[in-house]
ZALUM-537446 format. One record per residue (C-alpha): residue number from 1; residue in three letters; x, y, z. Coordinates in Angstrom, 3 decimals, always signed. Example, Ala and Ser with C-alpha at 12.3 -4.5 7.8 and 13.67 -1.06 7.14 Angstrom:
BEGIN
<pt nr="1" rest="ALA" x="+12.300" y="-4.500" z="+7.800"/>
<pt nr="2" rest="SER" x="+13.670" y="-1.060" z="+7.140"/>
***
This chain:
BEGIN
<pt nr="1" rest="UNK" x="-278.019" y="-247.706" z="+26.740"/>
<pt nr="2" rest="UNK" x="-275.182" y="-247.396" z="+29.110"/>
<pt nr="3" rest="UNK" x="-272.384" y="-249.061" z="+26.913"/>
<pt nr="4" rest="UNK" x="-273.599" y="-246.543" z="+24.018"/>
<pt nr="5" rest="UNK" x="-273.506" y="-243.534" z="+26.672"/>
<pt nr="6" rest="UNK" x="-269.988" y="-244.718" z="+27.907"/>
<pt nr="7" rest="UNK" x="-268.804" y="-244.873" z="+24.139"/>
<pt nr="8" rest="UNK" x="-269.913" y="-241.312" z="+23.127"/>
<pt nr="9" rest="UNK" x="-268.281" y="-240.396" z="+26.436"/>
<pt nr="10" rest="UNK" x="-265.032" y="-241.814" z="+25.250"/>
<pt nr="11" rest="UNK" x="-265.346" y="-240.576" z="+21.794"/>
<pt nr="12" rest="UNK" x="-265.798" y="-236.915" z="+22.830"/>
<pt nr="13" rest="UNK" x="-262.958" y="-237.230" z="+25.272"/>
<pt nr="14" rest="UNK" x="-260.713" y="-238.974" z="+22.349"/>
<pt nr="15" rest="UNK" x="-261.291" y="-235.729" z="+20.135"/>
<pt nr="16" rest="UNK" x="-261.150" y="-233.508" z="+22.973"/>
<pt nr="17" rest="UNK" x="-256.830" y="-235.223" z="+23.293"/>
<pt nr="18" rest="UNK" x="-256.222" y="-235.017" z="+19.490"/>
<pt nr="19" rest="UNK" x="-257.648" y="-231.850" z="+19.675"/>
<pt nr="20" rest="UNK" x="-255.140" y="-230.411" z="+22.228"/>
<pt nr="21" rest="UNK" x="-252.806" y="-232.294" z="+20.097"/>
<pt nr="22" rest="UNK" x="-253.271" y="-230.536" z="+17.123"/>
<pt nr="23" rest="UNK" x="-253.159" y="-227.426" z="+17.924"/>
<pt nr="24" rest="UNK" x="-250.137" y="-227.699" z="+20.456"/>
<pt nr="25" rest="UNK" x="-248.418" y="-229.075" z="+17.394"/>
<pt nr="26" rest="UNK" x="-248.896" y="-226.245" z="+15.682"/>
<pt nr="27" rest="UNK" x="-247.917" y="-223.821" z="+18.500"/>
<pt nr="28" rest="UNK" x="-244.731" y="-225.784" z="+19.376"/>
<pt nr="29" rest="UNK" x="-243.995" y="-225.472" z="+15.438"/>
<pt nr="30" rest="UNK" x="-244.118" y="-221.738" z="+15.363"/>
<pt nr="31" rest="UNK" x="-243.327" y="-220.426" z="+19.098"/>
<pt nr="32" rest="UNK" x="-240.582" y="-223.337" z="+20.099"/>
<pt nr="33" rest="UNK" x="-240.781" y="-225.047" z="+23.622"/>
<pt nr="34" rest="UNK" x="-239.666" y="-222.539" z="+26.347"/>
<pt nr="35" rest="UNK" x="-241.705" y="-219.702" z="+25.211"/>
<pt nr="36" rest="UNK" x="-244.656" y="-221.448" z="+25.295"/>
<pt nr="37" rest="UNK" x="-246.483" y="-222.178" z="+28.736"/>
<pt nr="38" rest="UNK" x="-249.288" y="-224.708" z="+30.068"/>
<pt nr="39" rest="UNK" x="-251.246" y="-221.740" z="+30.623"/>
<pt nr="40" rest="UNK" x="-251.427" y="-220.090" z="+26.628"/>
<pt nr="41" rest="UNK" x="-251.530" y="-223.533" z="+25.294"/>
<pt nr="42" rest="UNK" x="-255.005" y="-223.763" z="+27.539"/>
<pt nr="43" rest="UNK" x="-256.076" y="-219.838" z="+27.568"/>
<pt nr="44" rest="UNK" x="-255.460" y="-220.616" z="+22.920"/>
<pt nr="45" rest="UNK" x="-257.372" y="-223.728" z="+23.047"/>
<pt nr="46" rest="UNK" x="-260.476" y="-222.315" z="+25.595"/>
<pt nr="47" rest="UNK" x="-259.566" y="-224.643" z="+27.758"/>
<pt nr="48" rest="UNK" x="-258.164" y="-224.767" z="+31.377"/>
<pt nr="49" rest="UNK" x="-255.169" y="-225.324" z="+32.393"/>
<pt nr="50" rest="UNK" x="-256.329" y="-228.312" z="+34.633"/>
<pt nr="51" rest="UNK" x="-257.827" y="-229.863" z="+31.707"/>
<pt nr="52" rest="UNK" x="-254.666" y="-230.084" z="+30.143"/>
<pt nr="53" rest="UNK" x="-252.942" y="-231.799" z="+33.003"/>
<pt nr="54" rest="UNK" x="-256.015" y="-234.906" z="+32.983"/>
<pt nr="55" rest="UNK" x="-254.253" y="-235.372" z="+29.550"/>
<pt nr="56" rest="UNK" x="-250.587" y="-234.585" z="+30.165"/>
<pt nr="57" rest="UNK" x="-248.788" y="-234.339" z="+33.305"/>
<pt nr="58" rest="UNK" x="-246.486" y="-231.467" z="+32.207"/>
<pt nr="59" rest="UNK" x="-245.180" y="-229.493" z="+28.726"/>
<pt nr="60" rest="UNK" x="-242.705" y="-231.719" z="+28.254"/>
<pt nr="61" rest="UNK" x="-245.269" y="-234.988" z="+28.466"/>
<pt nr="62" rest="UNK" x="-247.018" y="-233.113" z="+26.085"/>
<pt nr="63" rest="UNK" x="-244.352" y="-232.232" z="+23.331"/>
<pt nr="64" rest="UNK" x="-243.659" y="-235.974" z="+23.530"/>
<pt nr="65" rest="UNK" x="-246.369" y="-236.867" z="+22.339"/>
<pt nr="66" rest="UNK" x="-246.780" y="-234.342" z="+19.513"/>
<pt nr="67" rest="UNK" x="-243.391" y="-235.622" z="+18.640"/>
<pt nr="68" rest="UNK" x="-244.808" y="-239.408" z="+18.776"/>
<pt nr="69" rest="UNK" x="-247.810" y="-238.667" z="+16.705"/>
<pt nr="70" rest="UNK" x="-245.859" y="-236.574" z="+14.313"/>
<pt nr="71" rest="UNK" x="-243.332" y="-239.366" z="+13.628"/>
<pt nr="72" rest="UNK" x="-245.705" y="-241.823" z="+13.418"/>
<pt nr="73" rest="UNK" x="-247.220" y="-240.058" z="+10.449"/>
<pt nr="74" rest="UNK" x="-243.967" y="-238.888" z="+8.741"/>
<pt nr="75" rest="UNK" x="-242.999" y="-242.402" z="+8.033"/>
<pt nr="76" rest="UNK" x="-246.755" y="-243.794" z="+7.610"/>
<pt nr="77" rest="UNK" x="-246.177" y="-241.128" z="+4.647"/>
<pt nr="78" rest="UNK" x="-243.035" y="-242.202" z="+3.631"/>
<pt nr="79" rest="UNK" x="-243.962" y="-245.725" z="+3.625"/>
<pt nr="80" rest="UNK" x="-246.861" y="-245.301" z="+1.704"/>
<pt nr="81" rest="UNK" x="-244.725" y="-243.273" z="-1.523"/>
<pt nr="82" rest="UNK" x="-242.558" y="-246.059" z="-1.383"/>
<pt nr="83" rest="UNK" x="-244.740" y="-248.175" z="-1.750"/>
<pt nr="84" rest="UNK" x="-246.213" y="-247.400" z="-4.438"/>
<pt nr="85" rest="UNK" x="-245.644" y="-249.155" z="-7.910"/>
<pt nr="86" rest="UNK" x="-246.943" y="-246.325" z="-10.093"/>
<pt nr="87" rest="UNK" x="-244.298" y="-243.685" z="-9.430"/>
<pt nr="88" rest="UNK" x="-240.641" y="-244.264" z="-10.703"/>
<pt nr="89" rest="UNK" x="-237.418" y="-243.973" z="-8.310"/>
<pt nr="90" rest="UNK" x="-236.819" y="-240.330" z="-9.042"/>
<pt nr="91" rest="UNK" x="-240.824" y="-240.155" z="-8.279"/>
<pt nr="92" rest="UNK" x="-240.110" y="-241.689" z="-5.308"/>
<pt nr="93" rest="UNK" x="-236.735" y="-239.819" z="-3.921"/>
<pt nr="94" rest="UNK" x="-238.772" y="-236.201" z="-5.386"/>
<pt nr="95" rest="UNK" x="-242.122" y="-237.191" z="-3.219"/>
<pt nr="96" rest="UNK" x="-239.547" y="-237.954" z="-0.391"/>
<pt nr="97" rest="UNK" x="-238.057" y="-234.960" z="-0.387"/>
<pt nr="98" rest="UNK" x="-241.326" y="-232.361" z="-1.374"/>
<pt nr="99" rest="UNK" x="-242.752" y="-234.236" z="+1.493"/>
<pt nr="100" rest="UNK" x="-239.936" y="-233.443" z="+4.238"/>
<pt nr="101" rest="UNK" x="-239.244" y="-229.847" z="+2.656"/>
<pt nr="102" rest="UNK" x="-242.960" y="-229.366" z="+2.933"/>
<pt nr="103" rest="UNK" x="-242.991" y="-230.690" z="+6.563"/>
<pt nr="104" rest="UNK" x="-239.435" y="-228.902" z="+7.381"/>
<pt nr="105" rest="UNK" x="-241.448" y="-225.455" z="+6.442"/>
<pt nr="106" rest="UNK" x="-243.300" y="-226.011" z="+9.631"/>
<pt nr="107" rest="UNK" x="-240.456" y="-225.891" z="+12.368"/>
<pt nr="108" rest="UNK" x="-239.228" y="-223.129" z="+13.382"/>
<pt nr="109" rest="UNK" x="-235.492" y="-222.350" z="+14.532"/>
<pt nr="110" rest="UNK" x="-237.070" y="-221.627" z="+17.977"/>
<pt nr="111" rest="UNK" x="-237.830" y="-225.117" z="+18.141"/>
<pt nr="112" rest="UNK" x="-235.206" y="-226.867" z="+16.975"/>
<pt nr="113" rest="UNK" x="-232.662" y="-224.583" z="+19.253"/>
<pt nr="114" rest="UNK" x="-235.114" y="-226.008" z="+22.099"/>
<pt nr="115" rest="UNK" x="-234.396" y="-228.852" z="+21.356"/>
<pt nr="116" rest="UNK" x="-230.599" y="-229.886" z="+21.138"/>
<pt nr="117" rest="UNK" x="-230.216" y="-226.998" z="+24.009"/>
<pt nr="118" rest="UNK" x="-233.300" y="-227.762" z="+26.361"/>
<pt nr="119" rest="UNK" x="-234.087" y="-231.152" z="+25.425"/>
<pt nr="120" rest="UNK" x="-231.581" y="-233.011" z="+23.932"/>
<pt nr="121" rest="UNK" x="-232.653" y="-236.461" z="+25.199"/>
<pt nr="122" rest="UNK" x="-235.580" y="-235.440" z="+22.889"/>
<pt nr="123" rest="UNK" x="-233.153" y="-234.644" z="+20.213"/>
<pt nr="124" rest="UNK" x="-231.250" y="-237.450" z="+20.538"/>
<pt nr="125" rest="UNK" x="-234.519" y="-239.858" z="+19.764"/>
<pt nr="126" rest="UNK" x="-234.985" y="-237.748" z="+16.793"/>
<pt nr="127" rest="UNK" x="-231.921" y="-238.503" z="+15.542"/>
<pt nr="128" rest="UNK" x="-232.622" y="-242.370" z="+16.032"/>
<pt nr="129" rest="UNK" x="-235.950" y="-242.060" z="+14.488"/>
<pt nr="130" rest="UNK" x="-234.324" y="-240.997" z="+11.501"/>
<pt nr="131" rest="UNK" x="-231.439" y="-243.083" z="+11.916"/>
<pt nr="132" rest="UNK" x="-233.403" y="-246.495" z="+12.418"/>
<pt nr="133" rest="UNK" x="-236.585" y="-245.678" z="+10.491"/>
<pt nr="134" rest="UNK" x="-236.603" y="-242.982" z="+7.516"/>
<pt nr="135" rest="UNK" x="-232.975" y="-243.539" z="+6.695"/>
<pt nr="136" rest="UNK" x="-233.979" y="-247.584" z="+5.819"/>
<pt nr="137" rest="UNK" x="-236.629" y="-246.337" z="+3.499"/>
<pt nr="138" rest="UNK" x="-235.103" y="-244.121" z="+1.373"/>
<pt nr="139" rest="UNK" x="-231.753" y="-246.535" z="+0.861"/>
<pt nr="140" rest="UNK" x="-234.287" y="-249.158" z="-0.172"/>
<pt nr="141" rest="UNK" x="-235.467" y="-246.802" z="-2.887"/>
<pt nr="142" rest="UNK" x="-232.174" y="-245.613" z="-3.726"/>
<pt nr="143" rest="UNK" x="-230.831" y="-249.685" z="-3.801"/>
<pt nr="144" rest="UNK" x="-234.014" y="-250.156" z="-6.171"/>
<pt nr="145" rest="UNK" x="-232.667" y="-246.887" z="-8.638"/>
<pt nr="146" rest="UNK" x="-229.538" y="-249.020" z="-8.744"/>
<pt nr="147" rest="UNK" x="-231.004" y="-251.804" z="-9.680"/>
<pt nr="148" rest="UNK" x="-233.307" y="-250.635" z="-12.089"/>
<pt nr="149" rest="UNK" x="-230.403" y="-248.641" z="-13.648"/>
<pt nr="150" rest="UNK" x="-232.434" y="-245.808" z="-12.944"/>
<pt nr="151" rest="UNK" x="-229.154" y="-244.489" z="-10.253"/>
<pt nr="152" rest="UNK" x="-225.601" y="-244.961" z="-11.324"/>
<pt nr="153" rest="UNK" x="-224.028" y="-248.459" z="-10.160"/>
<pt nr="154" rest="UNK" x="-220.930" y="-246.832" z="-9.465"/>
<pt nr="155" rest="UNK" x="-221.887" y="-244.753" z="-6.337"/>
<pt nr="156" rest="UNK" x="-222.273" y="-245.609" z="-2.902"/>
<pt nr="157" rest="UNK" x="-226.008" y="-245.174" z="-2.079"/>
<pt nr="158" rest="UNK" x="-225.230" y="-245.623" z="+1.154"/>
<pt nr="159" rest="UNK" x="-222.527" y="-243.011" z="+1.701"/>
<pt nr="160" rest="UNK" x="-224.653" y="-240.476" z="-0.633"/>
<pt nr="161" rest="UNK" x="-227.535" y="-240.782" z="+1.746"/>
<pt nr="162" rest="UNK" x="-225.413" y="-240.455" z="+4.697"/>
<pt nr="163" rest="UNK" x="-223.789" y="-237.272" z="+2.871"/>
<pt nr="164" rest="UNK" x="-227.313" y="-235.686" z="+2.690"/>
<pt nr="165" rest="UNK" x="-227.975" y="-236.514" z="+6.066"/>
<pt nr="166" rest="UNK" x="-224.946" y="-235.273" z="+7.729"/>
<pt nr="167" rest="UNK" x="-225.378" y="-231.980" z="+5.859"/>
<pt nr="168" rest="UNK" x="-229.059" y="-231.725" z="+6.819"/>
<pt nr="169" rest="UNK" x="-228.313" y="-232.518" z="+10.300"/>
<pt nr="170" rest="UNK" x="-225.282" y="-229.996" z="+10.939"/>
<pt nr="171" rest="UNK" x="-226.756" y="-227.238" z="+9.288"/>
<pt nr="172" rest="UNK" x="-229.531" y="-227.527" z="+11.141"/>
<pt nr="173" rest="UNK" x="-227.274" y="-226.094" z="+14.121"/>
<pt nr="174" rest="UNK" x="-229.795" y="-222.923" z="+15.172"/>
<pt nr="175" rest="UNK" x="-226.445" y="-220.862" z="+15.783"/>
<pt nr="176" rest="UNK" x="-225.796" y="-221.258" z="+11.848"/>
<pt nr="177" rest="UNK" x="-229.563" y="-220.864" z="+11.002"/>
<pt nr="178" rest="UNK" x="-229.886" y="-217.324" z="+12.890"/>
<pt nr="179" rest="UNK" x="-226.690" y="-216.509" z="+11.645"/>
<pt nr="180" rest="UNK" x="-227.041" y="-216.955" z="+7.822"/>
<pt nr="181" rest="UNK" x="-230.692" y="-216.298" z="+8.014"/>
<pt nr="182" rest="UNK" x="-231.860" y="-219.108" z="+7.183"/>
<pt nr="183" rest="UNK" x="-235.875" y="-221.014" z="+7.448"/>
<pt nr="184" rest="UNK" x="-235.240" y="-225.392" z="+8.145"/>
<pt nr="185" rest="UNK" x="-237.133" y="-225.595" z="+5.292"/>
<pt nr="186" rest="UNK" x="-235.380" y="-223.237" z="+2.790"/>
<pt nr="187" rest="UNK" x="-232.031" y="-225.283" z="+3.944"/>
<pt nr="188" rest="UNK" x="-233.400" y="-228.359" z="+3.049"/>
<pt nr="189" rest="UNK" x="-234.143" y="-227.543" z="+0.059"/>
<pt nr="190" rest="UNK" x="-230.758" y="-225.695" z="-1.075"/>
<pt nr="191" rest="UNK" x="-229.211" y="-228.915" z="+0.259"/>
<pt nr="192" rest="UNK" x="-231.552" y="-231.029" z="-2.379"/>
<pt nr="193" rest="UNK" x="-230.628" y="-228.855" z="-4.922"/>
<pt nr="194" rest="UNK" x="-226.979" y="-229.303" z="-4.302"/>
<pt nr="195" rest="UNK" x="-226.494" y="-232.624" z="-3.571"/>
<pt nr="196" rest="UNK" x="-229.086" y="-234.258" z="-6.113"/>
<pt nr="197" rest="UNK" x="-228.313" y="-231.685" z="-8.640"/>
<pt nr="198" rest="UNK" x="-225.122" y="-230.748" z="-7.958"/>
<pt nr="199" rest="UNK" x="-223.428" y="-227.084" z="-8.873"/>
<pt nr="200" rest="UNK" x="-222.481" y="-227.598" z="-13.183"/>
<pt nr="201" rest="UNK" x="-224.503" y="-226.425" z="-15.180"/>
<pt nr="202" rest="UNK" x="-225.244" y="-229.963" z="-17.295"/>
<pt nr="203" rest="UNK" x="-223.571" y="-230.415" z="-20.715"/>
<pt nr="204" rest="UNK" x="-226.633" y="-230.696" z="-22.550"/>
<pt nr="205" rest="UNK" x="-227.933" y="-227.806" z="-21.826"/>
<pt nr="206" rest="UNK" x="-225.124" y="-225.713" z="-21.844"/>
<pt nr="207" rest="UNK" x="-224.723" y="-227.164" z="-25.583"/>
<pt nr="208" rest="UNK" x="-228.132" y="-226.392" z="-25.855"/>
<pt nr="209" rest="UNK" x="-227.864" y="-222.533" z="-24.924"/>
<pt nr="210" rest="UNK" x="-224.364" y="-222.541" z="-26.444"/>
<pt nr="211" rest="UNK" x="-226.379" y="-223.356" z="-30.046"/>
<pt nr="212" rest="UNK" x="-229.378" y="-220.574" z="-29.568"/>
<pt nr="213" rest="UNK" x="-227.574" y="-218.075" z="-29.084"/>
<pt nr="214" rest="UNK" x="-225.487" y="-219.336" z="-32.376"/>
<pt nr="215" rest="UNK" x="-228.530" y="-219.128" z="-34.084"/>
<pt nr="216" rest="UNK" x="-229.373" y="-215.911" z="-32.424"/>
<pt nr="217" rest="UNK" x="-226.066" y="-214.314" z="-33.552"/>
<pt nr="218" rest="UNK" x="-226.179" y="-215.164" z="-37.118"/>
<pt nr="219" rest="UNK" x="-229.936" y="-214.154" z="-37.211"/>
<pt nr="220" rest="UNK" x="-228.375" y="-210.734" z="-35.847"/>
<pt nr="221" rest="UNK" x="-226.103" y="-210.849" z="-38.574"/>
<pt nr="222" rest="UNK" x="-228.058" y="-210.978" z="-41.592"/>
<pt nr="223" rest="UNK" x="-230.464" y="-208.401" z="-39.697"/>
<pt nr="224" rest="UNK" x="-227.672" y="-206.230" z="-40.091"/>
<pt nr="225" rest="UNK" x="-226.182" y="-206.801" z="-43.412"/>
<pt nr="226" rest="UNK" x="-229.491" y="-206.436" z="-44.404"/>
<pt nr="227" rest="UNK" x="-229.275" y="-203.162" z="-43.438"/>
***
């Protein structure tokens, strides 16, 4: 009777921390670090503030671990698309990227300027994180396009994926995001564009509209000599 009361004791007090977790996540997302205090993160929650602290011992302890969790299930995500033998490499690199556009479309620049300004030890582990543990998955994928013929032989997979990166990353500057008016997540995804589609319109289809409106001409034509 007592180990079952100590268990549902521990439960409650597990979902009571993921709980708080949650929902800072979400208010660290959309209000940044500095604006945010112990205080509203408690008074938002219906909690008290010292409730918070038996959990955390300060904001910062706290973003940490939103940051921990949140990693932890970016790459369990990332891991798991790669993983899977039913989607093709261009599958792959598109779930990839819908995935971190998707998850991009939750920061906001108040966070990220936080970040390299406020906390840029914090930053700075970001950067590994994607150094030492998303950048390995996706060059795996993109070695296995190569491989499978399905990306061109001829390019450095390595150096494209350090392109994207780089561009990502220094764009991501919130000086250049206020200034060009710009959401993480809308960047991202002009970068995608860009660098996996690039800028030409492709040959086919331009031969392709180049021949309907051919078509549509001479049908114009005879419409009029009809006439």
């Amino acid at each position: 009777m007592k180990t079952k009361l100590v268990s549902e004791v521990l439960s409650l007090d597990n979902q009571l921390r993921q709980r708080i977790l949650e929902r800072s996540r979400e208010l660290f997302f959309r209000y940044g670090y500095s604006r945010l205090s112990m205080d509203e993160i408690a008074e938002d929650l219906g909690t008290s503030k010292a409730t918070l602290y038996r959990y955390f011992p300060d904001k910062e302890a706290l973003l940490r671990t939103v940051i921990e969790k949140t990693s932890e299930q970016v790459l369990s995500t990332l891991r798991s698309i790669s993983a899977d033998d039913k989607l093709s490499v261009r599958d792959k690199l598109s779930g990839f990227l819908t995935f971190l556009s998707h998850f991009m479309s939750g920061l906001s620049r108040e966070l990220i300027q936080d970040l390299r300004s406020r906390l840029p030890e914090v930053w700075g582990e970001l950067e590994a994180f994607r150094r030492e543990k998303i950048f390995p998955i996706i060059s795996e994928v993109v070695a296995e396009g190569v491989a499978m013929k399905e990306i061109r032989s001829d390019l450095d997979g390595r150096l494209f994926l350090e392109m994207f990166f780089f561009l990502a990353q220094e764009f991501m500057n919130p000086d250049w995001l206020v200034t060009n008016d710009y959401a993480p997540s809308e960047l991202l995804n002009s970068i995608i564009r860009i660098v996996f589609y690039g800028i030409f319109i492709d040959d086919r289809l331009s031969q392709t509209r180049k021949t309907r409106n051919h078509i549509k001409d001479r049908k114009n034509a005879k419409k009029k000599s009809g006439n």
